[in-house]
C-alpha positions in Angstrom: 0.8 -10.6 6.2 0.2 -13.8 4.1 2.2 -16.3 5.9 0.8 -19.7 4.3 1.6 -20.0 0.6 5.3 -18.9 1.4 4.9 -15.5 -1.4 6.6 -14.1 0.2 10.3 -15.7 -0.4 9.8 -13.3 -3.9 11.8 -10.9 -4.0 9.0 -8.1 -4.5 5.9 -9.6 -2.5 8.5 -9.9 0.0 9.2 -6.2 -0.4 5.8 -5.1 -0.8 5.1 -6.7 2.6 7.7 -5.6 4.7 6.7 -2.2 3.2 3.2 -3.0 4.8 4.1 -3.5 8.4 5.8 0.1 7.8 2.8 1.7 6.9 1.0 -0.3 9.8 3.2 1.1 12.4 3.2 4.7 10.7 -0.4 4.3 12.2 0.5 4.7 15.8 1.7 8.1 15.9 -1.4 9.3 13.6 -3.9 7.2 15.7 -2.3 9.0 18.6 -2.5 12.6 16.8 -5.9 12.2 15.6 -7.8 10.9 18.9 -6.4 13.5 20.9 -7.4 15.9 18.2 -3.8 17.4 18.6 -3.5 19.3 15.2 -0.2 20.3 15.7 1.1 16.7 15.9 -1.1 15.5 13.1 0.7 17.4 10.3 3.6 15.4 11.0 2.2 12.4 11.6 0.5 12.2 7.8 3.4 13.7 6.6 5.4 10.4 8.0 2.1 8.2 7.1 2.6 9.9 3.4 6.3 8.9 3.7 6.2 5.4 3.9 3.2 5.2 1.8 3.1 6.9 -1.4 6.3 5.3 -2.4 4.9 2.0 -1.7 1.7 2.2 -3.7 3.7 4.2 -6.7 6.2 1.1 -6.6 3.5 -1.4 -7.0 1.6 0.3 -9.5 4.1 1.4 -11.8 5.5 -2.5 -11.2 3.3 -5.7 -10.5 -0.1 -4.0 -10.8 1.2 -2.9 -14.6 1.9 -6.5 -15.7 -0.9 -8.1 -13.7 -3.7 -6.0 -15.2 -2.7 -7.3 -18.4 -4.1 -10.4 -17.7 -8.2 -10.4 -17.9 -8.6 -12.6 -15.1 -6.7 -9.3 -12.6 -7.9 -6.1 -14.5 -11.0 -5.3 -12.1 -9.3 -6.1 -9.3 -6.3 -4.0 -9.7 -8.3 -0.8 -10.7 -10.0 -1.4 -7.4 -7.0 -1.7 -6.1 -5.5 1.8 -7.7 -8.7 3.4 -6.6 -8.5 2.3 -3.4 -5.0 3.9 -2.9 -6.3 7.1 -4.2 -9.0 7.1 -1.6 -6.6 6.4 0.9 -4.8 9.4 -0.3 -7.4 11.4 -0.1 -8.7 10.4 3.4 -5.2 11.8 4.9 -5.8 14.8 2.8 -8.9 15.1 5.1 -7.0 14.6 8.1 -4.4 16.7 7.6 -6.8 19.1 6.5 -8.6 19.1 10.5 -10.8 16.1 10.0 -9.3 13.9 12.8 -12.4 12.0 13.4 -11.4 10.2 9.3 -8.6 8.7 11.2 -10.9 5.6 12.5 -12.3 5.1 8.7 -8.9 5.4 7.4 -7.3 3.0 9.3 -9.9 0.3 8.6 -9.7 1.4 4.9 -6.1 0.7 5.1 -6.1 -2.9 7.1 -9.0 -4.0 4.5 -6.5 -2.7 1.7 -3.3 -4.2 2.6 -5.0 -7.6 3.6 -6.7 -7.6 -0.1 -3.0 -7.8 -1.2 -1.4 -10.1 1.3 -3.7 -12.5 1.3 -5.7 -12.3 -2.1 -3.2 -10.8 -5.1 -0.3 -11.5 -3.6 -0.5 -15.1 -3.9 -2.3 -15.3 -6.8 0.6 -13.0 -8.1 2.6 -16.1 -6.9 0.6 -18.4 -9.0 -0.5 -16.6 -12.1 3.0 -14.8 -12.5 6.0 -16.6 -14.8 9.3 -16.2 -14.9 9.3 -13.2 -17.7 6.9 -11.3 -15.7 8.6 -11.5 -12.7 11.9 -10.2 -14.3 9.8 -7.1 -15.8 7.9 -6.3 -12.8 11.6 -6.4 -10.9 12.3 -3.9 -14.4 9.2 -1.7 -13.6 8.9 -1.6 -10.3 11.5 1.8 -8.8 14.1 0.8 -5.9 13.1 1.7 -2.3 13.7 5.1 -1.9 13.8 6.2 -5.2 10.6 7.9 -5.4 9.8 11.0 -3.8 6.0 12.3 -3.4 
C-alpha cells in the first residue's frame, strides 16, 4: 500500500486499497490449501479468494480504469492492467481445477499486480485526475457489495 503521496485520503483509492489488503489476506488460507495439496480445502479457499476479488477488479474497471483509459498518456497501462486481472482469473481457475503447484505463480502475479496500482496508477490517478472525473468514477464505480460474480 502506497503510503507516501497520501492517495489514499480519496475516497476510492482509499477503497481500492483497503480492498487490497483483503485480497492479500484471502491468500493465507489458499497458500495453506495449495502447499498441502489439500483439494478439499482448496475449493473453498478460491471460492473466498474469488469473493473478495472479482468484485474488486469489476469495481475498478467499470469505474477509474473507464475514465483513466480515456486519457492517451493511461490507455496501455490499463489494458495491461485488465489483462492482468483476467490472468489472475484464470490462474485460480487452474487451481481450483487441481493445479496447486500455480498457487506460488499466482501469488507473485498478484503482489506484482496490486503494487502496479498502489504505487504506480494510483497516484498518478491522484495527479492526473480532476475534480469532474473524480465525481464520475464515484458515478461508475458499483458500491461494495453490490456485485456478485
Amino acid at each position: 500500500m502506497c503510503s507516501y503521496c497520501g492517495c489514499d485520503q480519496i475516497t476510492i483509492i482509499g477503497r481500492f486499497m483497503a480492498e487490497h489488503v483483503d485480497v492479500i489476506n484471502a491468500l493465507t488460507a489458499l497458500r495453506a490449501a495449495c502447499h498441502a495439496d489439500d483439494r478439499p480445502a482448496v475449493v473453498p479457499a478460491v471460492d473466498a479468494m474469488i469473493h473478495v476479488l472479482d468484485p474488486h477488479t469489476h469495481a475498478e474497471e467499470v469505474g477509474l480504469f473507464t475514465v483513466m483509459r480515456r486519457d492517451p498518456v493511461f490507455t496501455d497501462h490499463i489494458a495491461s492492467l485488465c489483462a492482468e486481472h483476467t490472468q489472475l482469473d484464470d490462474v485460480l481457475a487452474e487451481i481450483r481445477g487441481g493445479a496447486h503447484e500455480r498457487f506460488d505463480a499466482f501469488e507473485h502475479a498478484l503482489r506484482v499486480h496490486i503494487d502496479r496500482e498502489d504505487n504506480g496508477l494510483f497516484p498518478a490517478a491522484a495527479v492526473a485526475m480532476s475534480g469532474a472525473d473524480w465525481d464520475e468514477i464515484e458515478e461508475l464505480t458499483p458500491a461494495p457489495g453490490s456485485f456478485r460474480s
